[in-house]
N, C-alpha and C positions, 0 to 999 in steps of 0.2 A: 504494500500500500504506500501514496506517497504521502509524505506527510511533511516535507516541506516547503518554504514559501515561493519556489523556484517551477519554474512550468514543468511539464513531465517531459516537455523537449528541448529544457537545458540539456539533457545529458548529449542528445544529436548534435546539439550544437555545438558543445564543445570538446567532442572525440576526435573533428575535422583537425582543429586548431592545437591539440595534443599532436598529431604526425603532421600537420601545416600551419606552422605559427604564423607565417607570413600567409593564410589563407584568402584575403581580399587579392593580392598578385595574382597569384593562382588561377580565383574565379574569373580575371580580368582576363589572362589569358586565354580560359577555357572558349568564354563568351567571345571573341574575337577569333579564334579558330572556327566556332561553329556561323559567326556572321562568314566569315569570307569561303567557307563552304557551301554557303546559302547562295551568296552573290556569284559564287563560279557557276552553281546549277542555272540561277535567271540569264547568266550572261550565254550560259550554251543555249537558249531556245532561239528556236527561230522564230523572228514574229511573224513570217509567212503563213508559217505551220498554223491551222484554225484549234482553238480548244477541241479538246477532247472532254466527255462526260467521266467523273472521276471512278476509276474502278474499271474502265473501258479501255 
């Protein structure tokens, strides 16, 4: 049971920060490898090409 004054997802939060002190670097990283992953996908399409229905 929890029983103190701390959220039950202090402990998530600071397990990251235990093996990544420098954890904000890190996510800044993460988040800029998945933007410029993003932008490489939009930049291959062709705008020729018409939509497609999703799943099709």
């Amino acid at each position: 049971m929890h029983t103190s004054n701390e959220s039950p997802n202090a402990l998530a939060w600071a397990t990251p920060h235990k093996y990544f002190p420098d954890l904000p670097p890190v996510l800044t990283a993460w988040c800029e490898r998945q933007a410029k992953g993003h932008l490489a996908q939009l930049a291959a399409v062709d705008p020729a090409d018409p939509p497609t229905e999703p799943g099709g």
